[in-house]
C-alpha positions as CSV (number, residue, x, y, z in Angstrom):
1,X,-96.2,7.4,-124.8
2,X,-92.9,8.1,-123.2
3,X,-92.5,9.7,-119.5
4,X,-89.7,10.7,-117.5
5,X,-88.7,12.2,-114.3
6,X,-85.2,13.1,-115.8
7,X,-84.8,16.8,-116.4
8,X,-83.0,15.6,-119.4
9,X,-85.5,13.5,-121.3
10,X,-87.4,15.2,-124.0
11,X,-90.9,13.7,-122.2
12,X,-89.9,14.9,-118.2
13,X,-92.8,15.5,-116.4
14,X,-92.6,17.4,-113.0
15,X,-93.1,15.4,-110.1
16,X,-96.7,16.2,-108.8
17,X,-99.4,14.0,-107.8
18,X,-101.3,14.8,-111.4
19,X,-98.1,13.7,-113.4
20,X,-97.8,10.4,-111.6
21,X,-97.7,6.9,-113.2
22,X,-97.7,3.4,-112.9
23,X,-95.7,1.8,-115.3
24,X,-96.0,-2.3,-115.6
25,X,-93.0,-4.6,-117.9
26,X,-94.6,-7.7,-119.0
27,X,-97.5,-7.4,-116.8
28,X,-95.6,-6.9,-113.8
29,X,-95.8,-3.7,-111.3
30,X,-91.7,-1.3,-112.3
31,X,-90.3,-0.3,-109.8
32,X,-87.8,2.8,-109.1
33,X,-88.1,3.8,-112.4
34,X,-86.7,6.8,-114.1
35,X,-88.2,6.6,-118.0
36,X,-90.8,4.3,-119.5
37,X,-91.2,4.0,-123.4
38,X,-94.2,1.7,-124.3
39,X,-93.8,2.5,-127.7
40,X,-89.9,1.6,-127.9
41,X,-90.9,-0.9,-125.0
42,X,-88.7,0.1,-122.7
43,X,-87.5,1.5,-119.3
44,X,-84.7,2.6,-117.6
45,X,-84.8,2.2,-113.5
46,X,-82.5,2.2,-110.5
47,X,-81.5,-0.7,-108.5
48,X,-81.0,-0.3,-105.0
49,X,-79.3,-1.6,-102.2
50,X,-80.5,-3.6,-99.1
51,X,-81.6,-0.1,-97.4
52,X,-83.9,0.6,-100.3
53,X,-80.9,3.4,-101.6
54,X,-80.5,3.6,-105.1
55,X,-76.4,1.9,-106.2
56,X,-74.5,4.5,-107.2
57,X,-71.8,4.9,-109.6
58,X,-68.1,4.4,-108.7
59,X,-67.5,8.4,-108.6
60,X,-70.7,8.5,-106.4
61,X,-72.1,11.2,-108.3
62,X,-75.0,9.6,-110.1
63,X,-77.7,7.0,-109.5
64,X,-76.5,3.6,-112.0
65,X,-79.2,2.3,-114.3
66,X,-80.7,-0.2,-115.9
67,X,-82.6,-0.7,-119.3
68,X,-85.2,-3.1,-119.5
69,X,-87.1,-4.6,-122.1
70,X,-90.5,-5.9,-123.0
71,X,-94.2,-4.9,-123.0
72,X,-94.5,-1.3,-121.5
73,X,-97.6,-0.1,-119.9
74,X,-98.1,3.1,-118.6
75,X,-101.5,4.6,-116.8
76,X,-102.7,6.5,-113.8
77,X,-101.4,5.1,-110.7
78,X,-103.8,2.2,-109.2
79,X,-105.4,2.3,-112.3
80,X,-106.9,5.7,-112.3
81,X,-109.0,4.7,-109.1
């Protein structure tokens, strides 16, 4: 399954509270994260500052990213409770 909250991805998914996810890497709660891939087992996420505001590029005009790798699980957020 792939998911994305970029209008760009072939899998975006509107932000509403049905569309939401949890996505873990290697067991582990992602955070600010943009695209999850479990099947290429990867995401791509934001890192932010001390504020909690996502690092921008040098031109300021979009957020900088990161890909991670490793296990990918996505699911209902808190586990479909």
């Amino acid at each position: 399954m792939r998911v994305s909250v970029d209008p760009n991805d072939r899998a975006f998914v509107a932000a509403d509270r049905h569309a939401q996810r949890e996505v873990k890497l290697n067991g582990e709660l992602a955070h600010h994260v943009i695209t999850a891939d479990d099947e290429l087992g990867l995401i791509v996420c934001y890192p932010v500052d001390e504020r909690n505001m996502p690092l921008l590029t040098k031109d300021g005009k979009s957020f900088k990213t990161i890909t991670k790798f490793g296990k990918v699980e996505i699911g209902p957020v808190d586990g479909g409770k």
